[in-house]
N, C-alpha and C positions, 0 to 999 in steps of 0.2 A: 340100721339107720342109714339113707341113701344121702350123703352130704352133695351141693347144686354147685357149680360150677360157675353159675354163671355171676352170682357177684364177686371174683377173683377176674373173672375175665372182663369185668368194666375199670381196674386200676388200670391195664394200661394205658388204657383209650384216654382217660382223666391226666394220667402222667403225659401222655403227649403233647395234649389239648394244650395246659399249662406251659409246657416247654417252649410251644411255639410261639407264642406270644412276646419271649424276648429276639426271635427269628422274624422278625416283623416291625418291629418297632425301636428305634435308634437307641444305645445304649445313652443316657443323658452325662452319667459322670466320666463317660470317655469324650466330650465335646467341652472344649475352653473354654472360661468364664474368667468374666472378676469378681472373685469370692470374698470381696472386701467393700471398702466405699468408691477407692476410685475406677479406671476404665484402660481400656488395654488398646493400644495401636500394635501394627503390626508395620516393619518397612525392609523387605526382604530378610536379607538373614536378622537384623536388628526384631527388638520387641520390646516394648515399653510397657511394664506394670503395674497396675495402681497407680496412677497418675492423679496426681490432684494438685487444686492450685489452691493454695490459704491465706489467707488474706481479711484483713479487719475492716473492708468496706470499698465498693466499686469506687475507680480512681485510687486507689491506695496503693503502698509498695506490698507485695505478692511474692510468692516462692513457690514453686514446681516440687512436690515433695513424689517419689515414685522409684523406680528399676529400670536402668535398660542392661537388658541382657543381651549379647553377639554371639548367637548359635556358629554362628560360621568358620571358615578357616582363616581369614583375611580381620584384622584389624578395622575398623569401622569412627569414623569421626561422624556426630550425630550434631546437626543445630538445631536448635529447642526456639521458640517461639510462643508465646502467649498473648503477647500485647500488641499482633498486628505488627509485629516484625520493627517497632519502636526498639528494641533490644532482642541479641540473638545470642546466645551462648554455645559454645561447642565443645561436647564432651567425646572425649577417647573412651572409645571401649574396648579393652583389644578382644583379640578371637578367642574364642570360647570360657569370658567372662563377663560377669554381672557390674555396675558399676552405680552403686543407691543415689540418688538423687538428695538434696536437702543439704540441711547443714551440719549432716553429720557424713557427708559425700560430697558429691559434686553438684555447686551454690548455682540453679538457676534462680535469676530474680526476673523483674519485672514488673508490670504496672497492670494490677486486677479491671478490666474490662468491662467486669459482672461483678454482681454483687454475692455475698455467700448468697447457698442455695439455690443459684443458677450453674448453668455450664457455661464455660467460655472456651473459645476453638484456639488449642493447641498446635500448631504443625513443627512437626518432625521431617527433618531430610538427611539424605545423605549421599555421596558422590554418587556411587552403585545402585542403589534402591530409589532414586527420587525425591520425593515430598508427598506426606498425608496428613490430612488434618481430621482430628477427631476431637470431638466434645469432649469435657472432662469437666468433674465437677467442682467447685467454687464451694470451699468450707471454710466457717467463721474460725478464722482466729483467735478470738477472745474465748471458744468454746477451750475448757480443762485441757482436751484429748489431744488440741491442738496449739494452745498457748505457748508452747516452749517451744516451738518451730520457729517462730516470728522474733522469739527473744533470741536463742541460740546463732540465728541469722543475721542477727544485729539491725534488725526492723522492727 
C-alpha cells in the first residue's frame, strides 16, 4: 500500500496562512480602552480613568467620580473642570500614584451642564502637560449604581 504525501504537505501551508493573519492585522486587546461606562483623557505623564459626572438633573450639583493616575517621576497637581470653569478643583497626585476621585477620594463638585445621558466637556490641566478637554458622560444619579455617590457627597 503506497501512502500519498501530499495531504501532510498542505498542513503547513494552512498553518502559515492562519498565522499570518495576526501578522497583519492590529492586536485589538493591546490598544487602550474604557472598559467601563466612563471615558479616558490623557495629559502627559498624568491619565484620568473612567471619568464620569453624576448628577440628578442639568443645572444641578454634580460630582466627578473617576482615577487619575501619575505614571511619571515628578509629582503632578491636576485642575479638574466641568462646569465651564464656574468652579476648579486641584487634586495632588504624586509620582507614580493613583489618586480615585469621588467621595470616597478626592471631592470634585460642581454644576451639571447636561442632563444624564448626555456628555458634558471636562478639562484637565496641569503646569507641565497643559489643558485637554474631553467629553465624558453624565449619569443619573437617582439610578441604584449610582445613588450613593450623591448622598455620600453630601448632595
Amino acid at each position: 500500500m503506497k501512502l500519498s504525501l501530499a495531504p501532510l504537505a498542505i498542513i503547513p501551508v494552512v498553518a502559515l496562512t492562519l498565522a499570518g493573519c495576526s501578522y497583519v492585522n492590529p492586536i485589538t486587546t493591546k490598544q487602550d480602552y474604557a472598559p467601563s461606562d466612563g471615558f479616558q483623557a490623557e495629559l502627559g505623564d498624568v491619565t484620568g480613568l473612567n471619568l464620569i459626572v453624576v448628577t440628578e438633573g442639568d443645572g444641578e450639583p454634580a460630582v466627578l467620580i473617576g482615577t487619575l493616575v501619575n505614571e511619571g517621576g515628578d509629582d503632578a497637581t491636576v485642575a479638574l473642570t466641568f462646569d465651564a470653569g464656574a468652579t476648579f478643583t486641584d487634586v495632588e497626585v504624586a509620582a507614580g500614584t493613583s489618586v480615585p476621585l469621588g467621595p470616597d477620594g478626592e471631592l470634585v463638585e460642581g454644576t451639571a451642564l447636561a442632563a444624564p445621558g448626555l456628555l458634558t466637556t471636562l478639562q484637565l490641566a496641569t503646569e507641565g502637560g497643559g489643558a485637554v478637554q474631553v467629553d465624558v458622560p453624565v449619569v443619573d444619579g437617582t439610578l441604584e449604581e449610582y445613588a450613593t455617590i450623591l448622598d455620600e457627597a453630601g448632595l
